[in-house]
C-alpha positions as CSV (number, residue, x, y, z in Angstrom):
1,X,0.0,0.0,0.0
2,X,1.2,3.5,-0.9
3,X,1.1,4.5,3.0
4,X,3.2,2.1,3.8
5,X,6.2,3.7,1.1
6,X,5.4,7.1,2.2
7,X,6.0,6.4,6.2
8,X,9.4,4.3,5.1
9,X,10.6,7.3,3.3
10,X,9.6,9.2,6.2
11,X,11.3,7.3,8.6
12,X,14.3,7.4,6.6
13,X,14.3,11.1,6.6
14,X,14.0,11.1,10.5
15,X,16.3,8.3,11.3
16,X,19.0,10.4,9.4
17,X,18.8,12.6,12.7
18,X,19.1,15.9,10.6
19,X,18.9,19.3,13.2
20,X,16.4,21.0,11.2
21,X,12.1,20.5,11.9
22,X,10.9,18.6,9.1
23,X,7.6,19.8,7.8
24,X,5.3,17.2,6.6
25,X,2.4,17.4,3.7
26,X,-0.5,19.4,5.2
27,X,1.7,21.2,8.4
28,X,2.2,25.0,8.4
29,X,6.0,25.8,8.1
30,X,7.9,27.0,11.4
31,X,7.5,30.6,11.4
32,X,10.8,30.9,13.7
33,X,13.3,28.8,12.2
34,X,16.8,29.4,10.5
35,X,16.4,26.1,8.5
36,X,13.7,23.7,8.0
37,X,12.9,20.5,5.8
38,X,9.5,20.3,4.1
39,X,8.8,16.7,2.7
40,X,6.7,15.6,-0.1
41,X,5.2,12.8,-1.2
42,X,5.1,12.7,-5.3
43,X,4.0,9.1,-6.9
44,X,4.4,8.7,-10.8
45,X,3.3,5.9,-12.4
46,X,1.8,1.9,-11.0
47,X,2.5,-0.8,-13.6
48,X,1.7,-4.4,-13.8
49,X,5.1,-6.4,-12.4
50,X,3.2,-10.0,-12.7
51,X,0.2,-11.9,-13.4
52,X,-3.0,-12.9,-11.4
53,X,-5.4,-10.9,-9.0
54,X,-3.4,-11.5,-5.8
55,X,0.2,-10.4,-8.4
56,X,2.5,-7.4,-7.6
57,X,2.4,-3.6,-9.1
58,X,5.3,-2.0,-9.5
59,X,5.2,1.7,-8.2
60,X,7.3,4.7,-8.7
61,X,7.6,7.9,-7.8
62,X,10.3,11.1,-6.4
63,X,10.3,11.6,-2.4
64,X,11.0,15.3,-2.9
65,X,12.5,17.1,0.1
66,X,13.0,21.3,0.2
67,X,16.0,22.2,2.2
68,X,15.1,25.9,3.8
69,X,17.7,28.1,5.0
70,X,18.1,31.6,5.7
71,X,19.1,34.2,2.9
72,X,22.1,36.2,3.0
73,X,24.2,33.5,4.7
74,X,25.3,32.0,1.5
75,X,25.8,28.7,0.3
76,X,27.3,26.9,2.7
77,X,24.4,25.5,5.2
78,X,21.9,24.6,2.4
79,X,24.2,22.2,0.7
80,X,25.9,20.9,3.7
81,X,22.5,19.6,4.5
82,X,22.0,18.4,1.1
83,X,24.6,16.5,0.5
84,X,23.6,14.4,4.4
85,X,20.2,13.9,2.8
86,X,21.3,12.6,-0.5
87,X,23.8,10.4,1.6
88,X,21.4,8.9,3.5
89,X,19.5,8.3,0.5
90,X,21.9,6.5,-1.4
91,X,21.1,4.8,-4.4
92,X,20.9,1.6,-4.1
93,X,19.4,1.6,-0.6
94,X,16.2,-0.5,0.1
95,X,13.9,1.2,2.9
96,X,11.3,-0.8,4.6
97,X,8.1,-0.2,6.7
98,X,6.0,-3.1,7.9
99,X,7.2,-5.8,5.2
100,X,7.3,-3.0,2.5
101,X,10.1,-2.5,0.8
102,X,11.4,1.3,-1.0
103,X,14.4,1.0,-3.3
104,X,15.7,4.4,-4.4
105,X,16.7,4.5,-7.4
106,X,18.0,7.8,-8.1
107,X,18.5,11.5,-6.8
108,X,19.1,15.0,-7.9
109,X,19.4,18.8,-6.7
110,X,18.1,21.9,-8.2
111,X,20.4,24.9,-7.8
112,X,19.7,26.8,-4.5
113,X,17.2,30.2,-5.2
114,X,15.5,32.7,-3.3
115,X,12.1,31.8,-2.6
116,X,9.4,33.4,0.1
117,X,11.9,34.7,2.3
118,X,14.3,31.6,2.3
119,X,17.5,30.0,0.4
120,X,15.9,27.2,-0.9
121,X,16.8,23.9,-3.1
122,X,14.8,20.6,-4.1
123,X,16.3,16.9,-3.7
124,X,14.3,14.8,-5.3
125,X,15.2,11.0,-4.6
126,X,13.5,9.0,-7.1
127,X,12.3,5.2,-5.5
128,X,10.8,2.2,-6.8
129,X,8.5,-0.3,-4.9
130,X,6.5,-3.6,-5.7
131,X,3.2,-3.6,-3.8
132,X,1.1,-6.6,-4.0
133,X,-2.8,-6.2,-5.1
134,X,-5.6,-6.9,-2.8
């Protein structure tokens, strides 16, 4: 089930222990904060893997997480906490939550910009899982 790939990703991105709030789909951002996460949820395309009512569907999709910091500090913090989130998301890596497995598959990082008040760039960690039908 989908909810089961979005809480693995999401545990992923808490067990990496990162300093900044993370703010989830549906939360108001900190108003306070120097730097903050905001995580998303972004599924592409379901797929037939195998045969049969009771088969498996392959799933993708891009976890996509916006790193927040402040402006006029420069570079420096954004991408330092880039590059531990694109570490801990290795490719390669299989996540799992409750017997479901997440295999990312790939990652990338826009350039940082300004936007609403904050230095801000996109990771997006493409995955890959195999969810059975029911």
């Amino acid at each position: 089930m989908l909810s089961s790939v979005i809480s693995a990703l999401n545990q992923a991105l808490v067990d990496l222990g990162l300093e900044p709030p993370i703010v989830w789909e549906n939360v108001d951002p900190p108003k306070k904060e120097s730097e903050w996460l905001a995580a998303y949820f972004l599924p592409a395309s379901t797929v037939q893997s195998s045969l049969g009512d009771t088969g498996l569907d392959q799933t993708t999709g891009i976890y996509q997480i916006d790193v927040h910091t402040e402006t006029g500090i420069g570079w420096g913090s954004l991408h330092a906490l880039a590059d531990q989130i694109q570490s801990g998301f290795r490719l390669g890596r299989c996540l799992e939550y409750q017997g479901q497995k997440v295999t990312v598959t790939g990652s990338s990082r826009t350039q940082g910009g300004s936007e609403g008040g904050w230095f801000k760039a996109s990771i997006s960690i493409q995955w890959l899982a195999y969810i059975a039908r029911q």
